[in-house]
C-alpha positions as CSV (number, residue, x, y, z in Angstrom):
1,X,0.0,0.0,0.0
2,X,3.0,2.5,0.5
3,X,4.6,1.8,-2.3
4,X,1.7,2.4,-4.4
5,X,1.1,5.8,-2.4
6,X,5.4,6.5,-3.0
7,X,4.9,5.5,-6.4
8,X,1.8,7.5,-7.3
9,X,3.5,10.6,-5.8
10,X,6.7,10.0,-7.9
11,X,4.5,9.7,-11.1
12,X,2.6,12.7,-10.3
13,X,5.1,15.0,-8.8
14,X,7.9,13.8,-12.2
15,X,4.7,14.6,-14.6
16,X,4.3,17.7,-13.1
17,X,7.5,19.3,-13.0
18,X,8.1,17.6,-16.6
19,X,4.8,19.3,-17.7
20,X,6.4,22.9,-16.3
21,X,10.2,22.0,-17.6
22,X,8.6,21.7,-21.0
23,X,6.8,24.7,-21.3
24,X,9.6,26.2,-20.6
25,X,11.9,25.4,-22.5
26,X,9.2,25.3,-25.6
27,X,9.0,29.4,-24.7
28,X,12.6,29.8,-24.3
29,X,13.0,27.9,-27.9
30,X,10.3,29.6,-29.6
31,X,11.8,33.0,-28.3
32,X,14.9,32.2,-29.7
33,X,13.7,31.0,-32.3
34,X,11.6,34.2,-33.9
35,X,15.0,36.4,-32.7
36,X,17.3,34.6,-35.0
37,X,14.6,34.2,-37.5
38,X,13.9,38.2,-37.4
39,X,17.9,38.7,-37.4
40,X,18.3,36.7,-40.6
41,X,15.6,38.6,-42.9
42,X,16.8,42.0,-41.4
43,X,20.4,41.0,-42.5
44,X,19.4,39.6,-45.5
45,X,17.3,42.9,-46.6
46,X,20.4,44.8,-45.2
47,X,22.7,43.0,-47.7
48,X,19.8,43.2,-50.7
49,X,20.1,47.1,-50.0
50,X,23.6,47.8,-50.3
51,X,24.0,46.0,-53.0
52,X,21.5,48.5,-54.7
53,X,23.6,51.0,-53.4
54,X,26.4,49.5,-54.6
55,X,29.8,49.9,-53.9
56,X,30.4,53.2,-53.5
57,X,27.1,54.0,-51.1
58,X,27.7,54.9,-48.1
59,X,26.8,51.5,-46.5
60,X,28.3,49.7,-49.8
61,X,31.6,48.0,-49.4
62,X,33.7,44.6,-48.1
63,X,31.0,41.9,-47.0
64,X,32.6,39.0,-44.9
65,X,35.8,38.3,-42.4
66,X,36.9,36.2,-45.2
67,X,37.9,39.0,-47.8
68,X,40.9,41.1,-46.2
69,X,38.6,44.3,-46.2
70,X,39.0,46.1,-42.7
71,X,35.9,45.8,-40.8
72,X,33.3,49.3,-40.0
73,X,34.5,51.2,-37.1
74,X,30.5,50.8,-35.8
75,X,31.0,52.5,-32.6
76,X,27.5,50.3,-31.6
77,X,26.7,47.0,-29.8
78,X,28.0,44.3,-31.9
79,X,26.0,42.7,-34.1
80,X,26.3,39.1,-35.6
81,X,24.2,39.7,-38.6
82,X,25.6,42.7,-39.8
83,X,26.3,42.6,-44.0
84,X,29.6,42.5,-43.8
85,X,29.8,39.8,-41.1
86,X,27.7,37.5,-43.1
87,X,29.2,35.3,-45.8
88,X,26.5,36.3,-48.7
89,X,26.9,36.5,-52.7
90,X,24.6,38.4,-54.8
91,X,23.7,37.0,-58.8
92,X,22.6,39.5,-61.6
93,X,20.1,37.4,-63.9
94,X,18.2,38.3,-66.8
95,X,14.1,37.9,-67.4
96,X,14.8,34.5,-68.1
97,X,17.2,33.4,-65.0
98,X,20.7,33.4,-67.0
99,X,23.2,34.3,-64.7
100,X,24.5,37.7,-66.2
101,X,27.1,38.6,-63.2
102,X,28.1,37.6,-59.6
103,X,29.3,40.3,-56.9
104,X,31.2,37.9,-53.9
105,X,33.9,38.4,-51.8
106,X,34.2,34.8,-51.5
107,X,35.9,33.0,-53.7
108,X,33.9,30.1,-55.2
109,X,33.3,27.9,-57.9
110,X,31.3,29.4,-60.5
111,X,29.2,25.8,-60.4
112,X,28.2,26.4,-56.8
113,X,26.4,30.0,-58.0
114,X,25.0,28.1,-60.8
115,X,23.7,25.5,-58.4
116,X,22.5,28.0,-56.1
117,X,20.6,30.0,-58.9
118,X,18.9,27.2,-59.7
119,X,18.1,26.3,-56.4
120,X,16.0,29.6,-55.9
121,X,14.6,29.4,-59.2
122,X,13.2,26.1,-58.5
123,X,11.5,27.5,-55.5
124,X,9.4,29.7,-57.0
125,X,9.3,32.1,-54.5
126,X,10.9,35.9,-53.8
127,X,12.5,34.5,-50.8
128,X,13.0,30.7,-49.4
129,X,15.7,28.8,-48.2
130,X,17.7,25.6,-49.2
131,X,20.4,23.6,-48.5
132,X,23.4,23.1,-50.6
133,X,27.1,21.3,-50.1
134,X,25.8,20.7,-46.2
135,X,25.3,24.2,-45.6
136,X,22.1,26.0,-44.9
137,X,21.1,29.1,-47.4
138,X,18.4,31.7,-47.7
139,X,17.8,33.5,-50.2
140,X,15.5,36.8,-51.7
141,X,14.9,37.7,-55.0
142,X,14.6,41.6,-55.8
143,X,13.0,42.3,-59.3
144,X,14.8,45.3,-61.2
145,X,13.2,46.5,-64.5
146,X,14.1,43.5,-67.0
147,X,17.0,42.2,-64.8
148,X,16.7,40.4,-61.2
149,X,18.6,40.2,-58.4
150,X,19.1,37.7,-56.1
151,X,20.7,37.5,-52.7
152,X,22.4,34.9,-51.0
153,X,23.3,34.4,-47.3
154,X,24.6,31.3,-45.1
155,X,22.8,30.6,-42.3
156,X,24.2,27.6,-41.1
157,X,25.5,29.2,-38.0
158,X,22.3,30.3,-36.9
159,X,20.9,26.6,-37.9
160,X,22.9,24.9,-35.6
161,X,22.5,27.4,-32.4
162,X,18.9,26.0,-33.1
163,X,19.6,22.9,-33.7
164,X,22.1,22.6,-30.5
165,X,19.4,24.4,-28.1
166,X,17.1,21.5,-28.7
167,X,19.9,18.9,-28.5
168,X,21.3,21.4,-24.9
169,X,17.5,21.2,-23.8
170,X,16.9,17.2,-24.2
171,X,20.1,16.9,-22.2
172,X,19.8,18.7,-19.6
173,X,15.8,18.1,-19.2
174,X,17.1,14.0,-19.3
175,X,19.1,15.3,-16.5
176,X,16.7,17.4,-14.5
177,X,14.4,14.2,-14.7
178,X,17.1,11.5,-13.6
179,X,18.0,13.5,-10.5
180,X,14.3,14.8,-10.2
181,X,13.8,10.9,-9.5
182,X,16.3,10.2,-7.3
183,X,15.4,13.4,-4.9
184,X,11.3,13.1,-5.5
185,X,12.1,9.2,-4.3
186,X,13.9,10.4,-1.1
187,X,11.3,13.0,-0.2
188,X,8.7,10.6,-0.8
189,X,10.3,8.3,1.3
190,X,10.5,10.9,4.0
191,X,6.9,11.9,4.0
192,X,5.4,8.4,4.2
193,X,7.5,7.6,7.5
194,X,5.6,9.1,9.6
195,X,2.3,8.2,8.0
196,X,3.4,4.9,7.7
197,X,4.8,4.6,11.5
198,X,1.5,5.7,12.3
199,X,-0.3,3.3,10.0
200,X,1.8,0.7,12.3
201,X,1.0,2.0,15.8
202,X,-2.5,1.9,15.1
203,X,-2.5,-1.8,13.5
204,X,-0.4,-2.8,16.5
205,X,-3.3,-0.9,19.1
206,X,-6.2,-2.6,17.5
207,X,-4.4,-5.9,17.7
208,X,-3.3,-5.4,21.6
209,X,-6.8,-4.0,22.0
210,X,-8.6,-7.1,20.8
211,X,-6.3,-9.2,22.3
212,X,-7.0,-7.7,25.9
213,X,-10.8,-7.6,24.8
214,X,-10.6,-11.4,24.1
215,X,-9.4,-13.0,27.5
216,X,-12.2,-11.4,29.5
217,X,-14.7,-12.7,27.1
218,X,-13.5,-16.0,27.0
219,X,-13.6,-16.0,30.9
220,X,-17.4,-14.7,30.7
221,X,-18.3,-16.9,27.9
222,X,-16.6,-19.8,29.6
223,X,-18.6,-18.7,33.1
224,X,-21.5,-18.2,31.0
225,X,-21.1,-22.1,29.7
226,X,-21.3,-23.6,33.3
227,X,-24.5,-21.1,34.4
228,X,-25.7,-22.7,31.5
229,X,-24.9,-26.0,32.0
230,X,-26.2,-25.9,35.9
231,X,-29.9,-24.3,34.8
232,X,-31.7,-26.2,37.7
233,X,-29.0,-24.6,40.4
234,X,-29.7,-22.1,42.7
235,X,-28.3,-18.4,42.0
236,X,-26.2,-18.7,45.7
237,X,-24.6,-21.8,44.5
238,X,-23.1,-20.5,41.4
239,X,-22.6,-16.9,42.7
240,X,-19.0,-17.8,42.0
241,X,-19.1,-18.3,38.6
242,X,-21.4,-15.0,38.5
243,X,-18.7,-13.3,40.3
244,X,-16.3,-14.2,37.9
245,X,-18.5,-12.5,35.5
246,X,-18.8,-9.4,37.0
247,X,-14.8,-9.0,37.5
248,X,-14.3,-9.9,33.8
249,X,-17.0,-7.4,32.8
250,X,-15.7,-4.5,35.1
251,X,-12.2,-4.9,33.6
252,X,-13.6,-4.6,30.2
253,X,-15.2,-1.2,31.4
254,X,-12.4,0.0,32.8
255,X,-10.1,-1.4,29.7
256,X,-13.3,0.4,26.9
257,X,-12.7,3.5,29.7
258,X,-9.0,3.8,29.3
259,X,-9.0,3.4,25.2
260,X,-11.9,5.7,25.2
261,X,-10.0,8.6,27.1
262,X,-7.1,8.1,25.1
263,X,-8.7,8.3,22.0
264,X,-10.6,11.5,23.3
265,X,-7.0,12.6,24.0
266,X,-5.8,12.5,20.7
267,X,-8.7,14.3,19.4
268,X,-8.5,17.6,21.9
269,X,-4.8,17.9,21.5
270,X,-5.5,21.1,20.0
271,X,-8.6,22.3,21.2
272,X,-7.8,22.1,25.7
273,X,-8.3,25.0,27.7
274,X,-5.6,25.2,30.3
275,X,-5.4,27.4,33.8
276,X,-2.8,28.6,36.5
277,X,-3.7,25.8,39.2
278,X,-1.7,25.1,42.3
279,X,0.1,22.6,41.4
280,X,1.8,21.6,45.4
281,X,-1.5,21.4,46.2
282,X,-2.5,18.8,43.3
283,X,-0.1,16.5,44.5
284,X,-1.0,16.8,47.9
285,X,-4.6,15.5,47.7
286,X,-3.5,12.7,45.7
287,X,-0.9,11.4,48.3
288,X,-4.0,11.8,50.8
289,X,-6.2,9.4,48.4
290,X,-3.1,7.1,48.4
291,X,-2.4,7.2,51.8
292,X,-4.6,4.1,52.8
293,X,-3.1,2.0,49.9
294,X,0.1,2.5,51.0
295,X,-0.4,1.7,54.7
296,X,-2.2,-1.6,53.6
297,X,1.1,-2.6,51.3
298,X,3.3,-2.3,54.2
299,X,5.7,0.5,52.6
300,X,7.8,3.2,53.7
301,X,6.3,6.6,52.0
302,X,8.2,9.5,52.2
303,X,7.6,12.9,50.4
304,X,8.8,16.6,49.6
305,X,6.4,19.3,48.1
306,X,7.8,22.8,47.6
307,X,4.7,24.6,48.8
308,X,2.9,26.8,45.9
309,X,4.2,25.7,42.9
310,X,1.6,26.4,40.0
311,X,1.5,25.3,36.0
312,X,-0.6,26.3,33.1
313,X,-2.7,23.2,32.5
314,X,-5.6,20.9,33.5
315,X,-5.5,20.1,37.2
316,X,-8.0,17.1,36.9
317,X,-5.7,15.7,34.0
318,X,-2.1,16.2,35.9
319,X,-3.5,15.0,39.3
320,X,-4.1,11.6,36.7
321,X,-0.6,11.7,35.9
322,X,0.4,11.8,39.4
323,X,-2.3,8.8,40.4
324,X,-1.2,7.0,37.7
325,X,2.6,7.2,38.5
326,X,1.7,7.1,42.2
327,X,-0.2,3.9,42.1
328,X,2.8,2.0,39.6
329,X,5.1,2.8,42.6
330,X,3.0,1.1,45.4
331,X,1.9,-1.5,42.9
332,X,5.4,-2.3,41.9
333,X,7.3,-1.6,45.0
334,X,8.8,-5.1,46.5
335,X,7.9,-6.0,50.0
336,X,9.0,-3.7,53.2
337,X,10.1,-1.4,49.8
338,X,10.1,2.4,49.9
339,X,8.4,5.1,47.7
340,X,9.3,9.1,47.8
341,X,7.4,11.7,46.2
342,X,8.7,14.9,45.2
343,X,7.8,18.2,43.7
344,X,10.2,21.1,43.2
345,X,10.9,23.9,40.9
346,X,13.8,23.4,38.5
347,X,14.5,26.6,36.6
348,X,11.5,27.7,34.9
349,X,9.8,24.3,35.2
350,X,8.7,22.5,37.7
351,X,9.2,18.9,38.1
352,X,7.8,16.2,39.6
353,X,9.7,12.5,40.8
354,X,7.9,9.2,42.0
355,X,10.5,6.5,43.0
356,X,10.5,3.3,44.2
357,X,12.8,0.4,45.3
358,X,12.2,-2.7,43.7
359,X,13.2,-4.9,40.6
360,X,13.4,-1.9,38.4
361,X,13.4,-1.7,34.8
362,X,15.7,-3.0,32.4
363,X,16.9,-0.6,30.1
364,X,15.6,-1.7,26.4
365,X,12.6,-1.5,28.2
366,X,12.6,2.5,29.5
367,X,12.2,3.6,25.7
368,X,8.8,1.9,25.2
369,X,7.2,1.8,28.2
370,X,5.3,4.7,27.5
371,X,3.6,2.6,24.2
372,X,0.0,2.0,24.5
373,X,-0.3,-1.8,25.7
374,X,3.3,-2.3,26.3
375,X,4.5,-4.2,29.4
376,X,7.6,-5.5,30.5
377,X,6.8,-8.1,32.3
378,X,2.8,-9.4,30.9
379,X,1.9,-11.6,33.6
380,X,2.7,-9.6,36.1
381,X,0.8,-6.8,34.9
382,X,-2.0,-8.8,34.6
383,X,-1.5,-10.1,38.1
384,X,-1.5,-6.3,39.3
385,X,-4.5,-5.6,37.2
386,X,-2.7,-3.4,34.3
387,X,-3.2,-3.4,30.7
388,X,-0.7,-1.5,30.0
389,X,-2.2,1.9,29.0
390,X,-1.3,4.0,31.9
391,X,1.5,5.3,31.5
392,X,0.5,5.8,27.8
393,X,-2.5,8.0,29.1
394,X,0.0,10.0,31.1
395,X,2.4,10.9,28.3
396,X,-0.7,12.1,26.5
397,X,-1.3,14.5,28.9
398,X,1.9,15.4,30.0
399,X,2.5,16.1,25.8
400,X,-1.0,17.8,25.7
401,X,0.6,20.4,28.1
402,X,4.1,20.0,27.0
403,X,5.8,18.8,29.0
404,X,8.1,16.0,29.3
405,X,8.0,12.7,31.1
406,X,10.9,9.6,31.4
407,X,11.9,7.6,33.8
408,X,15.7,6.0,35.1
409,X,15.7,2.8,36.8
410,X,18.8,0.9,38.2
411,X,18.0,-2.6,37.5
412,X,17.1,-4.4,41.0
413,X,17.1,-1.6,42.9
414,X,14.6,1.6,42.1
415,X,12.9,3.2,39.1
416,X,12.1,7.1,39.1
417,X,9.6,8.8,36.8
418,X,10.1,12.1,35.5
419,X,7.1,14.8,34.8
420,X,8.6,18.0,33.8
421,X,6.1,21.1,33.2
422,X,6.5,24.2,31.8
């Protein structure tokens, strides 16, 4: 599925920029192209005039490098199609198109102006072009009285700038496509990561989802089975298997609960509204609510709140993260164990750190322990009740009011979790 998506973004983002490359160099070309074509007939007519003028008019003289004549002292921009930097010839026929004279500064067979005559003749027209001997030639035809005139000029030169801006422009748009490829292919790359890491987290959810969703209904189902199976009993005999029931079916509320908030999460990253709230005294009802808990586990419980400490955020949500990181410590705090509480300000943040002893974390595990469903050790979890979503509801809301949360553990001795707020 990717790869179609890369692959369909390679085809359209090459089509497009080959589209635009095109039209571009199809303007720059046809540009050119009407320049060197208006250059040519204005040199041509240029060369047709001063031949009427002959040579002794003012503009009359030397046409072409090639004939030892010293060039105009034209004070101007230089221009490449100027008479007498063309290499031109000029033929005097009569009415019926029998070469009478020549007037060149070339020196040339006299078969190659016969072949040229006729090559204008035969084209019927005052001006065309042809080629002859592999070079390029236009011509124009000036009628005078009984005689006619006919002008000559090479435009081979200006043929092949043409003809090498289309071979320049195939190369370098060949080019432009090649590494066009390569780049769009990297980019694409880029920009389905995320989408695809995505695509992965939320395949991997819905199977950890269903597979926490499956074990409490095979429990009830199984339960369900032996109600069934015992229809004459009383209720009181099989409260058991009732009971059992009810504890699966409360753990899938609470499980629905947790995946619901989280998903509720998600959707109101953007649209929260936070407040100042004391944030000392946050932590301080919440180690009251935990107080009992702790007693019952046998634990030493030590604390240290910095008194009025406030944070921009949602008070209900933080006093969760604290629960939630509260209530791992006692859970997983080994027997006669300690846990420490602390709140303090730390430059412009504040933070908060829930420790306890115990077996700790290992350390390929302290990276992903914040991944919905992810748990270290499964059956332990499941003997302590967890799915492994709370510490995943916690990061969203420590994100949602971003801030930061870790944890560093010493492997068979403590864990610490870190909630820094701004």
């Amino acid at each position: 599925m990717f790869n179609k998506l890369r692959n369909r973004f390679l085809i359209v983002n090459l089509a497009t920029i080959s589209i635009m490359m095109l039209l571009a160099f199809a303007t720059i070309y046809i540009i050119m192209y009407v320049n060197v074509q208006n250059d040519i007939n204005m040199a041509l007519h240029r060369i047709a005039d001063n031949e009427q003028k002959g040579p002794g008019g003012a503009q009359g003289g030397p046409r072409g490098a090639a004939d030892g004549g010293s060039m105009p002292m034209d004070k101007g921009p230089i221009d490449a199609y100027q008479p007498d930097r063309s290499v031109s010839f000029t033929i005097q026929t009569d009415a019926n198109g029998t070469l009478i004279s020549k007037d060149s500064k070339f020196t040339m067979d006299d078969d190659f102006y016969t072949a040229a005559l006729k090559e204008a003749l035969s084209n019927g027209k005052d001006i065309g072009r042809f080629t002859l001997d592999g070079s390029r030639w236009i011509f124009m035809v000036k009628h005078t009285g009984d005689k006619e005139q006919v002008v000559f000029m090479d435009i081979s030169s200006q043929q092949k700038i043409l003809t090498n801006l289309i071979y320049t422009f195939t190369a370098v748009g060949l080019l432009m496509l090649i590494i066009l490829y390569f780049t769009s292919r990297f980019f694409a790359n880029r920009s389905i990561a995320p989408v695809r890491e995505a695509f992965d987290k939320q395949k991997q959810f819905i199977a950890d989802a269903s597979h926490e969703l499956k074990t409490p209904l095979t429990i009830i189902n199984t339960n369900a089975d032996v109600l069934l199976s015992n229809s004459d009993d009383t209720i009181r005999n099989q409260a058991k298997w009732l009971q059992y029931i009810k504890s699966e079916t409360e753990r899938m509320t609470r499980l629905t609960n947790d995946l619901l908030y989280l998903t509720e999460m998600d959707d109101s990253r953007t649209g929260m509204i936070h407040s100042k709230f004391n944030m000392s005294d946050a932590v301080e009802n919440i180690i009251l609510t935990m107080e009992a808990v702790i007693f019952e586990k046998n634990i030493s419980f030590d604390y240290n709140i910095e008194p009025e400490l406030t944070v921009l955020g949602n008070s209900e949500q933080i006093k969760q993260v604290v629960m939630i990181l509260l209530d791992n410590a006692v859970k997983y705090t080994n027997p006669k164990g300690a846990v420490t509480i602390s709140l303090k300000k730390q430059n412009n943040d504040v933070l908060l750190s829930v420790s306890n002893t115990g077996e700790g974390i290992a350390a390929e595990h302290l990276t992903r322990i914040f991944d919905r469903f992810y748990r270290t050790d499964t059956s332990r979890a499941r003997k302590q009740g967890g799915y492994g979503l709370g510490l995943a509801i916690a990061k969203s809301i420590v994100d949602q009011h971003k801030g930061k949360i870790y944890a560093k553990s010493v492997a068979g001795e403590s864990t610490t979790f870190y909630v820094q707020l701004p």
